[in-house]
Structure formats: C-alpha cells, structure tokens
C-alpha positions as CSV (number, residue, x, y, z in Angstrom):
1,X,219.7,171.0,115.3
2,X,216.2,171.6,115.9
3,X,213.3,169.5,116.8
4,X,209.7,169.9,117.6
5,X,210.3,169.5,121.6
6,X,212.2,172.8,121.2
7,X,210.7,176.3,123.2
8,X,209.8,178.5,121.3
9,X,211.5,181.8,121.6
10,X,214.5,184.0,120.3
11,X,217.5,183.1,122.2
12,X,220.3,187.1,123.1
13,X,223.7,186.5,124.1
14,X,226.9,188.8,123.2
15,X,229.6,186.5,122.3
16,X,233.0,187.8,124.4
17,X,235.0,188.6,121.3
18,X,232.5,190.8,119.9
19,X,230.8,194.2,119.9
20,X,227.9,193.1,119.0
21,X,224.7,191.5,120.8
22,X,222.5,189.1,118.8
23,X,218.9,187.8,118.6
24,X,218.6,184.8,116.9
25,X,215.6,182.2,116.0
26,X,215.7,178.3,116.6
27,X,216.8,178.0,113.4
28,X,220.0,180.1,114.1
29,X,218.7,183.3,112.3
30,X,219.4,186.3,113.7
31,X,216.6,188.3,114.0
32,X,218.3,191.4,115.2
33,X,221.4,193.1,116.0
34,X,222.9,195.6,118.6
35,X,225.9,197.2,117.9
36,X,228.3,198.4,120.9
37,X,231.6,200.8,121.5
38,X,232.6,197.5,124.0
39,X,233.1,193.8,124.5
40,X,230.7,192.3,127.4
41,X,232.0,191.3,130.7
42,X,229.0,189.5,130.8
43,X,225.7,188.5,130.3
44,X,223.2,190.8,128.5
45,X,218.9,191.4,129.5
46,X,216.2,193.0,128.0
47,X,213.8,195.2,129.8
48,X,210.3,195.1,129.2
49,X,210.0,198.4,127.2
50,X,212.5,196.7,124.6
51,X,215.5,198.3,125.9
52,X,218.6,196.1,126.4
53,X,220.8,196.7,129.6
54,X,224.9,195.1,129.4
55,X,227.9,195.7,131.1
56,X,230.9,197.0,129.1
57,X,234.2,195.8,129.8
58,X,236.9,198.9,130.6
59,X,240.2,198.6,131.9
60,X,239.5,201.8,134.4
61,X,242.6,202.7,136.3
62,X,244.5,199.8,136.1
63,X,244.7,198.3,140.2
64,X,241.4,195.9,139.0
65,X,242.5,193.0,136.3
66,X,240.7,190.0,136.4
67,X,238.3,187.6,134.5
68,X,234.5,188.8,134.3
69,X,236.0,192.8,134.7
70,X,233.3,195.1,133.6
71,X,233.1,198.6,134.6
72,X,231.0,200.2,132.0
73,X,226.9,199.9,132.6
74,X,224.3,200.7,129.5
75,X,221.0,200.8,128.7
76,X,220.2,200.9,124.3
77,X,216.9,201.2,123.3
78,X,215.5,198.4,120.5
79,X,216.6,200.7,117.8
80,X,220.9,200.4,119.2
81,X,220.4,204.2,120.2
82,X,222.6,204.7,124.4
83,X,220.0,205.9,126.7
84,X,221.7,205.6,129.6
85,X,225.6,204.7,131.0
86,X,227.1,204.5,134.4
87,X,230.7,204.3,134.9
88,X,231.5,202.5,137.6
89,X,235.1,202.0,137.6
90,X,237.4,204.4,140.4
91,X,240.6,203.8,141.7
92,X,238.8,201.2,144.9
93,X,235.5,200.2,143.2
94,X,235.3,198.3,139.6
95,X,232.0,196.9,138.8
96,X,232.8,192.8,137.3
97,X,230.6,190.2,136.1
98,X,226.8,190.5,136.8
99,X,223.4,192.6,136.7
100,X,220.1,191.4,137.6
101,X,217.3,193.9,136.7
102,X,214.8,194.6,139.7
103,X,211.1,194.7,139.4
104,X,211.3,198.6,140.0
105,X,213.4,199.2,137.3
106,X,216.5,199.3,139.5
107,X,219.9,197.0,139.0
108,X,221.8,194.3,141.4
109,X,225.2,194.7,140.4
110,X,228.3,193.1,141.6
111,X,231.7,195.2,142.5
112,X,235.5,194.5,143.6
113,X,236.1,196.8,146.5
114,X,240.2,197.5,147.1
115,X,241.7,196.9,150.6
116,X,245.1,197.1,150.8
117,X,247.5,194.3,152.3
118,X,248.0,196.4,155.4
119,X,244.1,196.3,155.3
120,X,244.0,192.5,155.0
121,X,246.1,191.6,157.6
122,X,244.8,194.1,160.1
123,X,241.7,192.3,160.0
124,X,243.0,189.1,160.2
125,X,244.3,187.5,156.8
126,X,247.4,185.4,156.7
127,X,250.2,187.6,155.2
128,X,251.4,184.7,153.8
129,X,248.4,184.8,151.4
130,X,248.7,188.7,151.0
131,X,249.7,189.9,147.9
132,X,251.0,193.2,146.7
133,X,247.6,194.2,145.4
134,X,245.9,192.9,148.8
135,X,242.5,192.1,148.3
136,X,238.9,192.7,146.8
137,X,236.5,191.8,148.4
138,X,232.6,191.7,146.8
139,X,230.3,194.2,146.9
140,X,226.4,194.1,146.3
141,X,225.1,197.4,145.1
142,X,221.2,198.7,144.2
143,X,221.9,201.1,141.8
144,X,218.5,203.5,140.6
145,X,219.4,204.7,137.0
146,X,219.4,209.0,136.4
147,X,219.0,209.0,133.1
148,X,221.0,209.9,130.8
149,X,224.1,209.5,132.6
150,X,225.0,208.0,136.3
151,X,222.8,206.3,139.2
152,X,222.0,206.8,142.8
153,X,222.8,203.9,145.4
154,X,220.0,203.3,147.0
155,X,221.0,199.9,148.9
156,X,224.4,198.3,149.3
157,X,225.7,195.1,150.8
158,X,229.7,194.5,151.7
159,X,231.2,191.0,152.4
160,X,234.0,192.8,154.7
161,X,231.3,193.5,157.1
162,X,230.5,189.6,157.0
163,X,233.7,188.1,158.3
164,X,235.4,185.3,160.6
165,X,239.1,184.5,161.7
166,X,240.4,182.3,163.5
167,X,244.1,183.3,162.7
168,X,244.7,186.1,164.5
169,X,243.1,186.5,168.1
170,X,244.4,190.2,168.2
171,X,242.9,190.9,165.0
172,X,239.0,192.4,164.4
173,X,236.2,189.1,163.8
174,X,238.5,186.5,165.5
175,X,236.2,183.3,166.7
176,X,235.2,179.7,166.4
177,X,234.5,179.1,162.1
178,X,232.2,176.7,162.9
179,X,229.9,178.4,164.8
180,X,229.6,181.8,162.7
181,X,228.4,179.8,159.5
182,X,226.8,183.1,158.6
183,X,230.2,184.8,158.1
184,X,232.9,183.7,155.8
185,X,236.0,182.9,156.7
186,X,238.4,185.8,156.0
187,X,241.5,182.6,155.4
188,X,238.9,180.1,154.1
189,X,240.2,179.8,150.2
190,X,243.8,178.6,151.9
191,X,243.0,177.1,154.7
192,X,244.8,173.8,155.4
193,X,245.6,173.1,151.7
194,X,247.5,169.9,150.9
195,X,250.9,170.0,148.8
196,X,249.9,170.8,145.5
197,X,251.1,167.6,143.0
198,X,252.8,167.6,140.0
199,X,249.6,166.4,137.9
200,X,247.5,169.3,139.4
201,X,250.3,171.8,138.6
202,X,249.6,170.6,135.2
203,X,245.9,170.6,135.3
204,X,246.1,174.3,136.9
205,X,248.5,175.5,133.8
206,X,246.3,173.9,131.2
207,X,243.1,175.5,133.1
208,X,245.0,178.9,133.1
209,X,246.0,178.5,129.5
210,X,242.6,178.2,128.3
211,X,241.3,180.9,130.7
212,X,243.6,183.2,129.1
213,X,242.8,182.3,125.7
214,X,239.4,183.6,126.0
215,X,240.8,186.7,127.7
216,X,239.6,185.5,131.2
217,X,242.7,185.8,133.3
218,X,244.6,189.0,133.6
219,X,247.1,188.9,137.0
220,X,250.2,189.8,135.6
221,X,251.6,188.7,138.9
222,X,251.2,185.1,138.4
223,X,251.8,185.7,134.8
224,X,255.5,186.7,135.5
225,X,255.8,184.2,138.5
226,X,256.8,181.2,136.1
227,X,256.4,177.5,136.8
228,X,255.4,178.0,140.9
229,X,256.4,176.2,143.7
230,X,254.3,174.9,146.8
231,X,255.1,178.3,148.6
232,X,254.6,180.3,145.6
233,X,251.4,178.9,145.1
234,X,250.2,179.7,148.4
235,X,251.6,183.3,148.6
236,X,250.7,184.6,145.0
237,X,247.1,184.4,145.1
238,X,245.0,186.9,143.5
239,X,243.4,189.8,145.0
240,X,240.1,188.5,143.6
241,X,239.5,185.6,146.3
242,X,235.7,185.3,145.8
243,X,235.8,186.4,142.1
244,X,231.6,186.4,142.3
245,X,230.5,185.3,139.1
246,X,226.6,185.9,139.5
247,X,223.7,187.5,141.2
248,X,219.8,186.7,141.1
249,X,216.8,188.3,143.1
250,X,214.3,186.4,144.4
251,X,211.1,189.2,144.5
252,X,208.3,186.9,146.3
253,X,211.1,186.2,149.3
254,X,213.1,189.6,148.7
255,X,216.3,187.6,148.9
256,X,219.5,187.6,146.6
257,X,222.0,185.0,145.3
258,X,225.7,185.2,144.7
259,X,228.0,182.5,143.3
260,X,231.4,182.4,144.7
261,X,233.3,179.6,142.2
262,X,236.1,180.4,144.5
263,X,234.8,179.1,147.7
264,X,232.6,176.8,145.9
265,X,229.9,178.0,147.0
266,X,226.6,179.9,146.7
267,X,225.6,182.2,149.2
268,X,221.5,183.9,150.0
269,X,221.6,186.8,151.1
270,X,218.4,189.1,152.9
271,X,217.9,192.5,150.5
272,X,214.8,193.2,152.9
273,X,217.6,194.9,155.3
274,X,218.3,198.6,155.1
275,X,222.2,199.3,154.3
276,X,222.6,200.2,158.1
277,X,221.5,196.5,158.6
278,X,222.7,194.7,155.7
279,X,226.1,195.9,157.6
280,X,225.4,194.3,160.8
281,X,224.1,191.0,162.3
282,X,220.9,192.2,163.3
283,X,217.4,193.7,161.4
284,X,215.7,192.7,158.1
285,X,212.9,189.7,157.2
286,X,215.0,186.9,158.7
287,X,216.6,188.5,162.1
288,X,220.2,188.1,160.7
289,X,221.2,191.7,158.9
290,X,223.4,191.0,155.7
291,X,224.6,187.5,157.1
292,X,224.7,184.5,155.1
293,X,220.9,182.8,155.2
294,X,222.2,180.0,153.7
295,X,225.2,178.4,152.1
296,X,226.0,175.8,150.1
297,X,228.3,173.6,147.5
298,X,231.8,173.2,150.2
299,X,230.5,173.0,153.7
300,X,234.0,172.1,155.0
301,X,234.8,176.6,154.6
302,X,232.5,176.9,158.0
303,X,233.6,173.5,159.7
304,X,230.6,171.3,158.7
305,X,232.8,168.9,156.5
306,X,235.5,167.6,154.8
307,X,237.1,168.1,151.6
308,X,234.8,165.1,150.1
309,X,231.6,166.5,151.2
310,X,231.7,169.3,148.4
311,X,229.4,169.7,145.9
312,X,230.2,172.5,143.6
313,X,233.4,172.8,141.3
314,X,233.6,176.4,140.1
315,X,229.7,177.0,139.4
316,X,228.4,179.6,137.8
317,X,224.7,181.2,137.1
318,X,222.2,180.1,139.7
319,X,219.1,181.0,139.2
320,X,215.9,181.1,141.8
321,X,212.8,178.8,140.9
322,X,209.2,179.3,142.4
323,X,207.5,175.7,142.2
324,X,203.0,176.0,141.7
325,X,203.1,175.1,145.7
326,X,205.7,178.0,146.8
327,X,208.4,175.6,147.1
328,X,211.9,177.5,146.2
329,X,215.0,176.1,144.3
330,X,218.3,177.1,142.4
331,X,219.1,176.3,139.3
332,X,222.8,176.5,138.8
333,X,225.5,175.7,136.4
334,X,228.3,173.5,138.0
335,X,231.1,173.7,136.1
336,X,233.1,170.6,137.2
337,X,237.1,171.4,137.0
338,X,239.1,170.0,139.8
339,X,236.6,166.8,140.9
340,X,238.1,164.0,142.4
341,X,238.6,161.1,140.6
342,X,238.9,160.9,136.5
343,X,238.6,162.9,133.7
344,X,236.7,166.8,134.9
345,X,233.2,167.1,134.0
346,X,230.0,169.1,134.3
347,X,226.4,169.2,135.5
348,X,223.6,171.6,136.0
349,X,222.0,170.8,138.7
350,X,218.9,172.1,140.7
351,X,218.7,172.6,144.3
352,X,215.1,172.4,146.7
353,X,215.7,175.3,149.3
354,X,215.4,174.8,153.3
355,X,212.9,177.6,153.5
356,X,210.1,177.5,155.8
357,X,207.8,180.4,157.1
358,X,210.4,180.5,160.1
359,X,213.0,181.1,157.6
360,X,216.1,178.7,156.4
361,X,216.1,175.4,158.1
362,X,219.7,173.6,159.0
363,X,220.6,171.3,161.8
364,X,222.7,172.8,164.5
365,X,226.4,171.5,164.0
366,X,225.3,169.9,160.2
367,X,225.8,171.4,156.7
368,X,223.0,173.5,155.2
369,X,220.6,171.3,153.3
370,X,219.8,169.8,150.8
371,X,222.0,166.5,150.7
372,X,221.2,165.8,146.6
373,X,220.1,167.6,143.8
374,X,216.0,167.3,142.9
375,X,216.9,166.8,139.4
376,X,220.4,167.1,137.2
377,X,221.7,166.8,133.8
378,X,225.4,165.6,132.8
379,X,227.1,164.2,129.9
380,X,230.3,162.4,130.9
381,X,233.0,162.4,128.2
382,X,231.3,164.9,125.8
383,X,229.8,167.7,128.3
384,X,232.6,170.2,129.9
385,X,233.1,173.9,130.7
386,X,235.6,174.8,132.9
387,X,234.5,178.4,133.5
388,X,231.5,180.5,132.2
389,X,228.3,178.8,131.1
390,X,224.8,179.0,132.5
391,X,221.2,177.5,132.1
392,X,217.9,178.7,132.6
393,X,214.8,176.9,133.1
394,X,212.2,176.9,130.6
395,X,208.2,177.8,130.8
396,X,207.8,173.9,129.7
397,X,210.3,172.6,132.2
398,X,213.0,171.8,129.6
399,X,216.3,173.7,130.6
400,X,218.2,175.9,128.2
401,X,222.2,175.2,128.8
402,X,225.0,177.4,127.9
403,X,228.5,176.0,127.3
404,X,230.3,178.7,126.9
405,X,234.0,178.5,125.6
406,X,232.9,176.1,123.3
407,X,230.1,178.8,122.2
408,X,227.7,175.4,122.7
409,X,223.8,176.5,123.5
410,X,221.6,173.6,124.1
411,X,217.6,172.8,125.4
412,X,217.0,169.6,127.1
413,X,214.0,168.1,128.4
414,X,213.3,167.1,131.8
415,X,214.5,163.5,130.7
416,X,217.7,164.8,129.2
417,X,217.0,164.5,125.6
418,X,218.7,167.0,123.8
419,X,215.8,169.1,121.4
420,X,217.7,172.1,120.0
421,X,221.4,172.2,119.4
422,X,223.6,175.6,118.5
423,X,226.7,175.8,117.7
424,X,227.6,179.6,117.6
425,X,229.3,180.9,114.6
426,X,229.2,184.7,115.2
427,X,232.0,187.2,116.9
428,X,235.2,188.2,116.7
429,X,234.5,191.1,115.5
430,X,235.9,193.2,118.5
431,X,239.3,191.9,120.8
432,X,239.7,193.3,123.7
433,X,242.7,195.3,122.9
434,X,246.5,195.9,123.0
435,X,248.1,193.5,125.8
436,X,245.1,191.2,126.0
437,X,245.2,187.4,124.8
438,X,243.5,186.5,121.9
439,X,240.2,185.5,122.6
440,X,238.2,182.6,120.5
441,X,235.5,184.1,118.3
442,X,232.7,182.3,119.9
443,X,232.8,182.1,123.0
444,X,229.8,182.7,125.2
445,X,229.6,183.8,128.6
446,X,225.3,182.7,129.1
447,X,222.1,183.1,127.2
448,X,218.8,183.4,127.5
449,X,215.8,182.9,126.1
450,X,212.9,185.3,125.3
451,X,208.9,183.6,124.7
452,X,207.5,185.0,121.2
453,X,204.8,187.1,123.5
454,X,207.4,188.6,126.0
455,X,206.6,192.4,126.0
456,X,210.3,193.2,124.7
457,X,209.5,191.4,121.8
458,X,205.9,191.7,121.2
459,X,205.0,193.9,118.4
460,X,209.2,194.3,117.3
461,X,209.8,190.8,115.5
C-alpha cells in the first residue's frame, strides 16, 4: 500500500533467510540487488561512495551460539564486487549483531568477549547462575578498515571494566547497587526473581519456539534441558546475559548507544575517552571514563525502582535524534514481550534526553529521566514483534517501522496514520545451514531508508 504521504526514497534490508540484500522502491520494486557468500546477522548500510557494509553470520569456533551471531564484516562496492572483509571471530571474541559507520570512515561494532565460570564467579557472579560456558560479556570496538583484508582497533570499550556486586564482599567491584548507577550490576538479570508460573513457562516456550524458527536461538544447553524447573531456570542461563542488540553514535555529542533487551535497558556511553579511560571511572567529555552516562527502560537493576516502574520489554534499534534547537532524543523500537497485564504488545517510542551543557541531568537517589515518552506509536491487537524490528525517523517526521518476523515494513505519520505498507515477499534463498532451524523466508531484522538525492544513490538509480 502506498499513498501520497509516503517519503520518498528506496528502502535496503537483507531478509535473514537470504544471501541476498535488496533495494526496492515504494512500489515494492527492487531496484537493485547484492548478492552475498552469507546470511546477515544483521542490519545492512550504505556508505556514501555507494559501497554497502554487512555483517556475515559464521559459526567461528564453536564456544559463541546465540541469536544476532555475526562474525564475518564486508564492504561490496555498488557493482556486488568484496572490497574489504574482517574476520572477527577467535576462540574469546565473536563479533554479533550491530555496526554503525563513523563519520571518518571507521566502524562501531559490537563483540561477545569469553570469560570463563571460574572468571565469573571470581569477580563476583552467583555460581548458581554460572553456566558451563560462563559468560560474555559486550564489547564496543572502533575498528579502522586496512583494505583489502583486516582492521586496526583504534578505540575499544569493555563492560567487565564497568561492574558492581553486592554478592560477594571478598570478590573484586563489591558495593552499594544503588549508588554506582554508572556500573551494572554483575547479578542484575537474576536478581531477586519471583517463582516462575506455569502460564509464563508457557509464554517463555512459545517465545523460544518462535525465536528458533527464525534461527535466533542457538544454546544447545537449554535446548537439551527439557521442560525446566524453577531451579533449572535460574541456573541454565545463557552465557549471553546482555545479548546487545544495537549501537548508534551520536557525532555532535561524541556519545554512543547500546541496547541491552536483556536488562531492559539502554545505556550512553562517552567515546570522547581514550581506551585507557574508557576502562576506568575517570577522563573523557563528561568526567566519568567508560561509565554509564545515562540509563534507562528498568531502573529497579541500579535500586531506583521496582519491577512496575519499567519501561522497556526487550527493545531493540535506538536511534539518536538532534531537534532544530539542539535538543537530543532516542528513537527506539520497544518490543513489548513479557508486559504486565493482557495480551504482549509493541510500541516505538521516542525518548527527550537529560542533557545539559553540564552533562546528563538525574536526581540524586531517583531514576534517570525522562518519566514518558515525547511521542509514541502502538497498535494494540494487530502490532507485535517479540524480537528484532526497528524504526527510523524520517526527514518529514513520519517514522519508518520495521516488524520484523512478520517481514512487516511500515511509514507512519506523526499522527499515526499508516501511508506506506510492505509486506516482504523476498528470501529464502539461503538457510543458515546443517543443524540450524528452519528460518521463515521473510523475516527482517530492520530497514532503512535512503532519500532519492543521498550520494549512495545519486547518479546509480
């Protein structure tokens, strides 16, 4: 469905079960075609010269298996011809999910580090919640592309350098949650969780089974651990416990984004800091090193609420916005599984920032602001992705929303009135191989849209 409120603009996304990465024009055309060796992990971008940067997903050694995995980075040119790989898979690092491109040409790109149990519970995690492939913890890397093959590092930023416990007062980064809400709590996706109930055993198997069907879960752990019980549920937890699903950049504030759908929550981070600082408490723009800024979506993980003061539910994709007056927001996909009350839903939502000259405002003791959203769109009944899915914000102020296992894209005006509606009917052309799920043809894991006059384009379509 198209209508004359629609942007115009050619819309990219690589559906999951395919090898391909497609164009296409608001009548559904596709315009053009790149054809790849692997299936996305991800989302796909297009530099300014044409060229089209994606993350490849590859098993690697086998210790990383989880939704989002990546591992493979390329660059093609507009004509489908590899300029330029990195493999960034080893036996303790596996790139997943996300890129964001830099202004300099460089790349943001999210990682799973390995730690081992012994690892964990040396710095202070609950063996109770330790597995036998301990954890991975998130990594920010800058990566600077040597063509044709490889990159240089030239900034990095590690969570485990970020930490608080209040588990273990022999253990490393033992204090008082509440006040460290720069740090994240090294027990905070367990802590104090309620018996699990027979109804959400069901809604976690039938969230699971879909998840698997668009080859988005891969613990073999659970897998073989059969219908759990309370203590099994609490013990077997994956190795993946932020599973970041996103990372933006924010050049006029030199400040980056992550979404944790994990914690339920999205954290800023300063990328003004130099790696010595990012892994401290001190140094960069803001005074604070590579601590959390700002935090928000479940303020009850650093002791500034209670399980009904959460916001987010699994979000994915948030996005920065500059207003005309300097004012800053995210724009973010909130995904919706597992809110209280009634039948799941979702909402994209849009979030006005704290962020004064002196830095991010909060009230000693309170949650990081704001209380509501600026704006929002939802559909009850008709409008839900459990997992994936994105939206971006428009030069005209209507939003462009992916819902992605469905393969749904759709524009909306500020209002909420639907003006362009796509159903996707390309992929499967590529699964994702021997002892994987099937994965629906369709699916999408976000889009994007490209103006007419954006240099990638101009002169090429």
């Amino acid at each position: 469905m198209r209508t004359d409120g629609a942007t115009p603009g050619y819309t990219l996304f690589s559906p999951l079960a395919s090898a391909n990465t497609y164009l296409v024009d608001l009548d559904g055309k596709v315009v053009h075609t790149w054809k790849h060796e692997y299936n996305p992990s991800s989302m796909v971008y297009l530099r300014d010269n044409g060229n089209l940067v994606r993350c490849g997903h590859d098993k690697g050694t086998g210790l990383f298996n989880g939704g989002g995995m990546g591992g493979i980075l390329q660059e093609f040119d507009w004509d489908g011809e590899l300029v330029w790989q990195d493999d960034l898979n080893t036996d303790n690092f596996h790139q997943h999910h996300d890129v964001e491109l830099l202004p300099n040409g460089n790349l943001l790109v999210i990682g799973w580090e390995a730690k081992t149990p012994d690892q964990a519970i040396a710095a202070g995690r609950d063996p109770n919640a330790v597995g036998e492939k301990g954890l991975w913890p998130d990594v920010v890397l800058e990566l600077k592309p040597t063509p044709p093959v490889g990159s240089e590092v030239v900034w990095e930023w590690h969570v485990w350098d970020h930490l608080i416990q209040d588990f273990d007062s022999e253990k490393p980064g033992y204090g008082s949650i509440p006040d460290h809400a720069g740090k994240l709590d090294l027990n905070g996706d367990h802590r104090d969780q309620p018996p699990v109930t027979e109804a959400e055993r069901r809604r976690l198997r039938e969230v699971e089974e879909q998840m698997k069907a668009l080859g988005y879960s891969g613990d073999d752990e659970a897998e073989e651990a059969g219908d759990p019980s309370e203590e099994d549920l609490r013990r077997l937890r994956s190795p993946d416990w932020m599973h970041t699903n996103a990372v933006a950049y924010l050049p006029q504030h030199d400040l980056i984004v992550i979404s944790s759908p994990e914690f339920n929550e999205v954290f800023v981070i300063d990328h003004s800091t130099t790696t010595a600082q990012a892994a401290s408490s001190k140094g960069g723009r803001h005074g604070k090193g590579g601590d959390f800024l700002w935090r928000w979506g479940n303020p009850r993980n650093y002791g500034a609420g209670k399980n009904r003061d959460r916001r987010l539910f699994y979000q994915h994709d948030p996005t920065w916005q500059v207003a005309a007056d300097g004012g800053v927001s995210l724009l973010l996909f909130n995904n919706g599984g597992g809110r209280p009350g009634g039948a799941p839903w979702s909402d994209v939502i849009q979030l006005e920032l704290p962020l004064r000259q002196t830095g991010f405002q909060r009230e000693e003791g309170k949650a990081f602001g704001p209380v509501d959203p600026v704006w929002s769109y939802s559909d009850q009944g008709s409008f839900f992705a459990p997992f994936i899915s994105g939206a971006q914000r428009l030069p005209n102020g209507n939003t462009l929303i992916c819902e992605g296992p469905n393969g749904r894209l759709f524009e909306v005006t500020p209002e909420g009135e639907v003006v362009w509606d796509f159903l996707n009917d390309l992929g499967g052309d590529k699964d994702f191989g021997e002892n994987h799920p099937p994965v629906p043809p369709h699916a999408i894991f976000r889009a994007h849209r490209y103006a007419p006059d954006h240099p990638a384009l101009k002169g090429r379509l």
